[in-house]
C-alpha positions as CSV (number, residue, x, y, z in Angstrom):
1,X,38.8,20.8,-48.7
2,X,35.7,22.5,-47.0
3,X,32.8,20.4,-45.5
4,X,30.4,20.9,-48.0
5,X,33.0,19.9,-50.6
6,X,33.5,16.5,-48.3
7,X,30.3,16.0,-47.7
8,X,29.3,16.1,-51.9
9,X,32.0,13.8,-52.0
10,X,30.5,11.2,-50.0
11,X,27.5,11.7,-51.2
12,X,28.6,10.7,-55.1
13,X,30.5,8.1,-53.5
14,X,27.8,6.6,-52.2
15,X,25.6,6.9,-55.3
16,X,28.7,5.4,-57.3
17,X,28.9,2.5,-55.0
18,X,25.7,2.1,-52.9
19,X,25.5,-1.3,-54.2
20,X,28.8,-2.7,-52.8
21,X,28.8,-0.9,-49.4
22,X,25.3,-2.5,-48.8
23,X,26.9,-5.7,-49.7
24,X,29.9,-5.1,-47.6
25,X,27.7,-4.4,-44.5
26,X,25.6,-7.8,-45.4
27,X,29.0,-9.9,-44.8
28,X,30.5,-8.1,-41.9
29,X,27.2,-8.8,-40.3
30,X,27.3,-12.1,-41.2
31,X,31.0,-12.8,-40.2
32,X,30.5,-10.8,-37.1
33,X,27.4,-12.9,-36.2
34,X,29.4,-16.3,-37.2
35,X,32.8,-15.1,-34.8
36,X,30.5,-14.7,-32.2
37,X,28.6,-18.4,-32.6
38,X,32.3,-19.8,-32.6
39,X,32.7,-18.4,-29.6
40,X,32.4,-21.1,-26.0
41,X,30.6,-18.3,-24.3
42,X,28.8,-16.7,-27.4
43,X,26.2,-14.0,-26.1
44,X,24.0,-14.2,-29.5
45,X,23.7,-18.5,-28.2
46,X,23.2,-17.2,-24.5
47,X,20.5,-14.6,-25.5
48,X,18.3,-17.1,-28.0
49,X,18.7,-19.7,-24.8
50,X,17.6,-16.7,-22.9
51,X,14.4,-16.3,-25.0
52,X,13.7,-20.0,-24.9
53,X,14.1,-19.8,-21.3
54,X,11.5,-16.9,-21.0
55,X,9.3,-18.0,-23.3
56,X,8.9,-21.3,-21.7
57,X,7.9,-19.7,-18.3
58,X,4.2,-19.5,-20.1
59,X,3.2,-23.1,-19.1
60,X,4.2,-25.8,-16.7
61,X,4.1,-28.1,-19.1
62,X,6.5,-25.5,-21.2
63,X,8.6,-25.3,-18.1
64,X,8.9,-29.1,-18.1
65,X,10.5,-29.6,-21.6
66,X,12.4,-26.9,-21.3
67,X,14.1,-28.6,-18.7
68,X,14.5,-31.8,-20.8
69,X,15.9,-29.9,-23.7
70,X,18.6,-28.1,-21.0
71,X,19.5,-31.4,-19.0
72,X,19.7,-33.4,-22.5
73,X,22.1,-30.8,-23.7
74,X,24.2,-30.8,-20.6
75,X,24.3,-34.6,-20.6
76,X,25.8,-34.5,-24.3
77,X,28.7,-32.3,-23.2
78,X,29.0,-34.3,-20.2
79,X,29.9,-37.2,-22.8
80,X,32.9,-34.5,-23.9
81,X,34.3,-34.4,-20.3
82,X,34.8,-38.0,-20.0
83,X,36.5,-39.2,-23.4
84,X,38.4,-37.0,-26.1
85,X,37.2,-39.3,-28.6
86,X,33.5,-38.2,-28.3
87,X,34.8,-34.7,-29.1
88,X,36.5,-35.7,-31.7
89,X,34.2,-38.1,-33.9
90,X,31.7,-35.5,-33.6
91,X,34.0,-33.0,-34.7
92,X,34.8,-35.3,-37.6
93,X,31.0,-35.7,-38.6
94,X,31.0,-32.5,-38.4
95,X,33.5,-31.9,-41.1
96,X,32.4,-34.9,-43.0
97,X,29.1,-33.2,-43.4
98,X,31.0,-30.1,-44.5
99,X,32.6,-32.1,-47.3
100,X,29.5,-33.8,-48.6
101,X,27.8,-29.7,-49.1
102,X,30.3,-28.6,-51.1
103,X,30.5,-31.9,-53.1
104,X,27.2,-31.7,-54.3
105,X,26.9,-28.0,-54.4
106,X,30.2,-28.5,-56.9
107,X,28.4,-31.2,-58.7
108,X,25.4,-29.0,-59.1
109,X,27.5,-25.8,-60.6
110,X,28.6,-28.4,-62.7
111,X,25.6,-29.5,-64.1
112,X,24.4,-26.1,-64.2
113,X,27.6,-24.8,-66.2
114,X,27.9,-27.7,-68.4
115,X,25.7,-26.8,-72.2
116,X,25.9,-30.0,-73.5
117,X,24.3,-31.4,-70.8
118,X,21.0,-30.0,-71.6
119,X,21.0,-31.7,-74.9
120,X,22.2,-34.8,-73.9
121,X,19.7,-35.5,-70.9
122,X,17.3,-33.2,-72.7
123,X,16.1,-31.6,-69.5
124,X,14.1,-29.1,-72.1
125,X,11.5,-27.8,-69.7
126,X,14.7,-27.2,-67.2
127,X,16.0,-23.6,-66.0
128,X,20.0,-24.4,-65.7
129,X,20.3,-21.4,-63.4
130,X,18.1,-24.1,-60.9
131,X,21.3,-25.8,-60.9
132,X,22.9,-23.2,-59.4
133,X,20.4,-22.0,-56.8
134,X,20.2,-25.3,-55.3
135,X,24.1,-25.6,-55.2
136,X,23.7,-21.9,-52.7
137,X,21.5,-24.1,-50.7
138,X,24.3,-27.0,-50.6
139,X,27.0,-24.4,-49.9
140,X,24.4,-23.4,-47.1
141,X,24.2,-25.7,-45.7
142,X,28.1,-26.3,-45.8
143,X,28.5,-22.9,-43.7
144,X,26.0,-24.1,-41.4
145,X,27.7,-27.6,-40.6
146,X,31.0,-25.6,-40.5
147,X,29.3,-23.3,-37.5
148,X,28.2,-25.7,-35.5
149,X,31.7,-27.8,-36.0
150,X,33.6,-24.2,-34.8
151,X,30.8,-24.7,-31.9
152,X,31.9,-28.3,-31.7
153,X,35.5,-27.6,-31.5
154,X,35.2,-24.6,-29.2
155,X,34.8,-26.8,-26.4
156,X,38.3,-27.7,-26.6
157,X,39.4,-28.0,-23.0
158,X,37.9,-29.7,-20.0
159,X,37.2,-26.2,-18.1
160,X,35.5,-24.7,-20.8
161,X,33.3,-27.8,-20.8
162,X,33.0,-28.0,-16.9
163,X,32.1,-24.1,-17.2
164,X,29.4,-24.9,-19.8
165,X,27.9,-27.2,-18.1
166,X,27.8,-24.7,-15.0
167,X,26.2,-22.3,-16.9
168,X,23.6,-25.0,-17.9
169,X,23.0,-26.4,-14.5
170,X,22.5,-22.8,-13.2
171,X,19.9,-22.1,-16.5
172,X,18.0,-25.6,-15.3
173,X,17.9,-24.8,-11.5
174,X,16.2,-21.2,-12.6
175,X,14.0,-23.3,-14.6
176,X,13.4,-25.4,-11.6
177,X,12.2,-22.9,-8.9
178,X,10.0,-20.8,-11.5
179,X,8.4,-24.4,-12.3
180,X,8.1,-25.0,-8.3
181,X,6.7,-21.7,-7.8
182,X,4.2,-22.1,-10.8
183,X,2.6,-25.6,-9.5
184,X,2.4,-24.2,-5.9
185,X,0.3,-22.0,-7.5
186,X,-1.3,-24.3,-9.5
187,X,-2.3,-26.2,-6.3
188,X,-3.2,-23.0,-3.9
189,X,-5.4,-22.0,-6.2
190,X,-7.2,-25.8,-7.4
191,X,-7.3,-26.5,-3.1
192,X,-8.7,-22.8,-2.5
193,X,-11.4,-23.7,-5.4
194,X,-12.7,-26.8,-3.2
C-alpha cells in the first residue's frame, strides 16, 4: 500500500468515526488528568498551588491568607501523622459520600426510566430526561468524592506525609519572605513619604 492510499484510508476512517475518536480523547484526558490527582506528589495539584501561590503575591493582605490557607492544610495532615485513625475515618467519609452520589443518582435514573410514574405523581409539566441530567450531576459528584478519597488514601505512609508537609512548609516559608519583603516596602516607602 502507497502513502496516498494510507493516507485516504485515514482520512475515511476518520470521517467514519470522528465521533468516537473525539470521545476517546475526552476520557483519556480525563483519566490521565484523574491518575495524576491520585498521585501524593501530583504536578497538575503542585502547579494550581503554584498559581495560588503567585497570584497571592499581588497584596499583603493576599499574602497573609494565603499563608492561612497553606499552614491550615499542613496542620490537617499533621493530624494523619499522629493517629491512623484520622486517615482512616476520613477516608471512610470519603467513601460514604461516594455511596450516597450514586444512590441518588440510581434513584434518579429510576424515576427518570420508570413511565408509570409520570401518571401516577402526574408530574405533567415534567421533562423525565431532567431525571436523568440531574442523576450525571449525582454521579459527578460521586467521581469527585472518589478523587479526593484516592487523594485521601494516597497519603498512606508516614514519609509521604512527613514529605508533604515538607513541601508545604517550604511553599509557606517562600510565602513568608515575599510577604517580609513586601511590608519592608510598604514601610520604606510610608517613612520616606513623612
Amino acid at each position: 500500500m502507497n502513502g496516498a492510499g494510507l493516507l485516504a484510508g485515514v482520512r475515511g476512517f476518520w470521517e467514519r468515526h470522528w465521533i468516537e475518536i473525539v470521545w476517546a480523547l475526552v476520557f483519556a484526558v480525563v483519566f490521565a488528568v484523574g491518575a495524576d490527582l491520585l498521585q501524593v506528589g501530583s504536578r497538575l495539584r503542585a502547579g494550581i498551588r503554584h498559581i495560588k501561590n503567585r497570584a497571592a503575591e499581588q497584596s499583603i493582605k493576599q499574602l497573609k491568607q494565603r499563608i492561612k490557607e497553606l499552614e491550615n492544610y499542613r496542620d490537617g495532615l499533621a493530624k494523619y501523622l499522629s493517629s491512623d485513625k484520622a486517615l482512616y475515618l476520613a477516608t471512610l467519609r470519603i467513601v460514604m459520600g461516594v455511596l450516597l452520589c450514586v444512590c441518588m443518582g440510581e434513584i434518579l435514573v429510576v424515576f427518570g426510566n420508570v413511565k408509570t410514574l409520570a401518571r401516577v405523581v402526574q408530574f405533567k409539566d415534567v421533562d423525565m430526561g431532567m431525571f436523568q441530567l440531574f442523576a450525571i450531576c449525582f454521579f459527578a459528584m460521586g467521581v469527585f468524592f472518589v478523587i479526593q478519597g484516592g487523594k485521601l488514601a494516597s497519603l498512606d505512609s508516614q514519609t509521604k506525609i512527613s514529605e508533604q508537609i515538607a513541601k508545604i512548609e517550604g511553599e509557606i516559608a517562600n510565602l513568608q519572605t515575599v510577604l517580609d519583603r513586601q511590608t519592608q516596602a510598604r514601610d520604606s516607602m510610608t517613612s520616606s513619604s513623612e
